[in-house]
N, C-alpha and C positions, 0 to 999 in steps of 0.2 A: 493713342487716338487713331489709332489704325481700322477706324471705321468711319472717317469723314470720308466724304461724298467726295469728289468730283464735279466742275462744273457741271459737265455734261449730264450728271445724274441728278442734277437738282429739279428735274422735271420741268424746267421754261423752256427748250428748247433750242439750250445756251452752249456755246462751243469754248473753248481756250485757243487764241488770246481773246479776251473778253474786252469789248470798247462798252465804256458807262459815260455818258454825258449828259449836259443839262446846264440850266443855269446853279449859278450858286445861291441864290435865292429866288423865288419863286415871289414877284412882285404885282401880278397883276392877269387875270384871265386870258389878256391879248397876247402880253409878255409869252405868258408859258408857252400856248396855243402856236404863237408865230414862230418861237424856239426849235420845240418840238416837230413841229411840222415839216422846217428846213433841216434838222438833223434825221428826221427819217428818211431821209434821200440820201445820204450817209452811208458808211461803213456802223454805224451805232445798233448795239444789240441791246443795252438797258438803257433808259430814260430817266433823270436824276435828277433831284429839285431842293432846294432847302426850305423847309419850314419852317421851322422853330430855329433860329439861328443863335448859337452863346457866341454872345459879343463880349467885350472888355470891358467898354462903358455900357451906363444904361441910356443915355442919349443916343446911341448906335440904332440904327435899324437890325432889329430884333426879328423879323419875318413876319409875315402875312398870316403867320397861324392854322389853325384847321382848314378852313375855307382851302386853301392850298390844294388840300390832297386831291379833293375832286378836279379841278384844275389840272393835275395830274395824270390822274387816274383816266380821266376822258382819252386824254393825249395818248395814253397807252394802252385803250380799245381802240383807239381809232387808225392807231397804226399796226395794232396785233405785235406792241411789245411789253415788255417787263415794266416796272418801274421802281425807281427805291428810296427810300428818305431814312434823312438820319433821327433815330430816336435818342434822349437825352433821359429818359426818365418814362414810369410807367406810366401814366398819363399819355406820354406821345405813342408807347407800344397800344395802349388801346382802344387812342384813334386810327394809329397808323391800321389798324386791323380791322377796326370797321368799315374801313374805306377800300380794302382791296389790296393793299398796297402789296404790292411781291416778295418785295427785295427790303431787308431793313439795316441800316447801318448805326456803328456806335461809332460816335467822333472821339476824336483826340482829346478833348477838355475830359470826356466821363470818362476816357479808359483810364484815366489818371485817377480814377476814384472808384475803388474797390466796392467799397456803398452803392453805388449807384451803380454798376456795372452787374451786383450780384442781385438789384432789387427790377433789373430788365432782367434777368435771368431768370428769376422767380415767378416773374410776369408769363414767361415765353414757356415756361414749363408745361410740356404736349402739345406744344401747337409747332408744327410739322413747315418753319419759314426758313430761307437761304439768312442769314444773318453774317453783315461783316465789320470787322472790328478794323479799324485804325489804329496807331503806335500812339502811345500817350506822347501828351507836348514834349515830356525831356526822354533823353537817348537809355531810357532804362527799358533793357527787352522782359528783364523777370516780369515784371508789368505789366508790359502787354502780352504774354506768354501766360500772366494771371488772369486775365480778363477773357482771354480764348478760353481757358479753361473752367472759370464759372460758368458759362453760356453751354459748355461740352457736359457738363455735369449734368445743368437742365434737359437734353437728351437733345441738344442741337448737333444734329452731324453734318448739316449743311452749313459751313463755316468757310471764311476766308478772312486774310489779312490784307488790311492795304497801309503799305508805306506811303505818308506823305509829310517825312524829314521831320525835325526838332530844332527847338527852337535854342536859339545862343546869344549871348550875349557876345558873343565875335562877331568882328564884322564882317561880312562876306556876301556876296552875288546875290545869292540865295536867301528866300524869304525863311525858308528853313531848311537846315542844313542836312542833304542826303545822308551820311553815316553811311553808306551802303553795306558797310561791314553787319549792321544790327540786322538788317532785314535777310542778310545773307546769314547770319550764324542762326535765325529765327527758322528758316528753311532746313539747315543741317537737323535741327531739333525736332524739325515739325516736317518731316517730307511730307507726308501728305497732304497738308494743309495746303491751298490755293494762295498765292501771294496777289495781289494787285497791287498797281503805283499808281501814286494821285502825283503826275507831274505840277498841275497847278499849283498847290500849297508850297512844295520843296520850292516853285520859283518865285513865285513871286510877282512875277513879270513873261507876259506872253509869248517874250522873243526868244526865252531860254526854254521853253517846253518841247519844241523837237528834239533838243538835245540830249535832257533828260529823259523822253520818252524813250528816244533809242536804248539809251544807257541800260534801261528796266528791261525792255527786250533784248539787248545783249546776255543781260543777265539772268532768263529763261524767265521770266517774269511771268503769271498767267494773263496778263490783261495790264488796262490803264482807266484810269476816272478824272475827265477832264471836266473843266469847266465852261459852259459858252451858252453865251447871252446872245442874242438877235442885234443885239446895240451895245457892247459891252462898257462904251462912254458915261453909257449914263444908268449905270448900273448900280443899282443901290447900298452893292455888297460887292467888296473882292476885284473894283473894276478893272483892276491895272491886267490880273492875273486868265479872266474869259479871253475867250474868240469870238470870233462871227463864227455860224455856221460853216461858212464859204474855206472860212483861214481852219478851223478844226480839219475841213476836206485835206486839203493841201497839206497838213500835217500828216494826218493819215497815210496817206497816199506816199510819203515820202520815206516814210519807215520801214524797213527792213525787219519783216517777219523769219525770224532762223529757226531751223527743228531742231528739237530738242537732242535730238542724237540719230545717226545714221547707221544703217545694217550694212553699209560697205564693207568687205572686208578687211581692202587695202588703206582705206580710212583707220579702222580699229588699229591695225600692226603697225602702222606707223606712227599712231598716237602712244600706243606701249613702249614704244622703241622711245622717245622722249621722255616720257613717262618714267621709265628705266632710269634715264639720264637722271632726272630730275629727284627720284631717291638716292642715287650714288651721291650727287651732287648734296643734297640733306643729310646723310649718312656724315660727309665728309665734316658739315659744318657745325654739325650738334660736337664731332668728336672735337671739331677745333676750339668751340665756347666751352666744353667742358675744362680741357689745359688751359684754357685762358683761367676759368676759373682755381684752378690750383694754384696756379700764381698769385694768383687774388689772394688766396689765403695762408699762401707761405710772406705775401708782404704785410696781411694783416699781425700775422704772426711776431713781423719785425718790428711793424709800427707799436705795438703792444710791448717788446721788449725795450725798446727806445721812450716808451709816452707819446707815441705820435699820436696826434688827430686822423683820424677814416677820412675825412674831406680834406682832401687839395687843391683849392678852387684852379688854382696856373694848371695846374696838373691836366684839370677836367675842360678848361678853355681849350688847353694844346689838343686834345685828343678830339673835341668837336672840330677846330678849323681845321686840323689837316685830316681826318677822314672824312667830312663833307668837300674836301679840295681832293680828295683822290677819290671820293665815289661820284661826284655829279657828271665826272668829266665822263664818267662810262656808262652814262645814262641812269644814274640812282636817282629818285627823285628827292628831293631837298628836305621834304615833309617825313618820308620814308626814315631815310638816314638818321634824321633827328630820333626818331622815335626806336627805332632800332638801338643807338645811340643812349639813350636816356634810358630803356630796358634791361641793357648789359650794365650800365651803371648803377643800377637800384641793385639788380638780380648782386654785383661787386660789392656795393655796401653793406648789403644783406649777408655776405659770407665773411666779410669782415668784420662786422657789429657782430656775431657769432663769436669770433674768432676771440674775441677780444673781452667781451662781455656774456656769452651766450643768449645773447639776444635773439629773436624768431621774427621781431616785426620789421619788414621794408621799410627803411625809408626812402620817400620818394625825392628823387631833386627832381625838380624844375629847370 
């Protein structure tokens, strides 16, 4: 895909980091109109509205429908900006296209559904729109890495991704849980592609979005798509998760724009100099997991001559509590540890199940 756009080249007159806001649904002519009005005295470069909204229940407010768009669309001649709505199916691409609309977006429910993702794609086939795709509800990137690529086939080079978390059935802070890891291996894969974050879905809740926002721009992020209502109380859709215009400002405002990288020289030499460090340091610890592994398979060797079992639960107790008791204290985090932990154990099982049986499949412990 080494022929996707760039913001800046999508021809709206759009820069990176890109601000998208809007209510999360679109309720009512006054609603939008008063939204809009106060976010274009703003830092906001697209204007964002929900139309057709997929709810869970069919009792849920479901959106305002067509009517919307224009609604919309006024909002963004009238302040000389972009505007973008999500489409779920062809029907909404060809309203959303009679109506103007700039920007189109594929939600999280349809990226999860290959059908429908490639029957918008089918849709959009030569027609020249910025189109951006969301991460499907669960933490599967092949997925959503599918779905950029249906829409790329149709001859869209105007493309971007937006994270905005998956859902778990853990309990946690979070309405959906960042993974930041998916969206950062999604970038390795895809540099060129444009990233954006939707802080409001990953939170949940209003008081955790500056947090997460910085997060995304720490982590070179192109942009953010927030939510915000004029009255976020009594918001039809998503109310915990809006702003006021006013609080959106003050979030803005308080965020820390970083560049992407510096021509310094004394910057560059000193980051290689670490850098340096930091492969010796790798170098060192790949050779040490490799001898750990040979041990591994001179004891599977012994267990097989004796009849022993591969699992020794005391065994695998002892070695979680005292190397989470010698790594926390040096700053490892607890989650880290674990998981590191439970990799060398699978990767140990796996050369012993070999050893023993020639077995090739992991087993995973928990």
């Amino acid at each position: 895909m080494q022929d996707l756009l760039s913001i800046e080249a999508w021809g709206l007159g759009l820069h990176s980091p890109l601000t998208i806001a809007g209510p999360c649904s679109a309720e009512s002519a006054a609603q939008v109109s008063q939204t809009l009005d106060l976010l274009a005295e703003q830092s906001v470069d697209v204007f964002r509205a929900g139309i057709w909204k997929p709810r869970t229940r069919p009792n849920s407010f479901e959106g305002v429908g067509t009517v919307g768009l224009k609604w919309l669309k006024d909002a963004g001649l009238k302040h000389g900006k972009p505007v973008c709505v999500e489409v779920a199916n062809v029907k909404h691409v060809h309203e959303a296209l009679a109506h103007g609309i700039d920007i189109l977006w594929v939600g999280a429910r349809t990226t999860t559904n290959p059908f429908a993702v490639q029957e918008i794609a089918d849709a959009l086939e030569g027609i020249d729109i910025p189109v951006i795709v969301k991460n499907p509800v669960n933490p599967d990137l092949e997925l959503w890495i599918g779905a950029i690529e249906r829409l790329y086939r149709a001859g869209i080079t105007k493309l971007a991704a937006i994270h905005r978390g998956f859902s778990t059935y853990d309990k946690s802070k979070y309405r959906n849980r960042p993974h930041w890891e998916i969206p950062i291996e999604l970038r390795r894969r895809l540099p060129e592609l444009p990233l954006l974050c939707d802080p409001s879905h990953i939170c949940g809740r209003r008081d955790l979005i500056p947090g997460v926002a910085q997060e995304a721009l720490d982590l070179n992020f192109d942009g953010l798509m927030i939510e915000s209502h004029v009255n976020p109380d009594v918001a039809l859709s998503d109310a915990k998760q809006q702003l006021t215009p006013a609080a959106l400002s003050q979030v803005l405002a308080s965020l820390v724009y970083r560049q992407p990288d510096t021509e310094d020289p004394i910057f560059h030499n000193k980051l290689e100099r670490f850098r340096g460090e930091i492969d010796k340091l790798d170098r060192e610890w790949i050779d040490i997991l490799s001898k750990r592994m040979e041990i591994v398979r001179e004891i599977g060797h012994y267990k097989k001559a004796n009849n022993v079992a591969i699992l020794q639960a005391a065994r695998w107790n002892e070695i979680i509590e005292t190397r989470l008791a010698q790594g926390i204290p040096l700053d490892l985090g607890e989650n880290f540890l674990l998981t590191l932990l439970q990799s060398i154990h699978s990767e140990s099982i796996r050369n012993q199940a070999h050893v023993m049986n020639g077995a090739e499949e992991v087993i995973k412990v928990q």
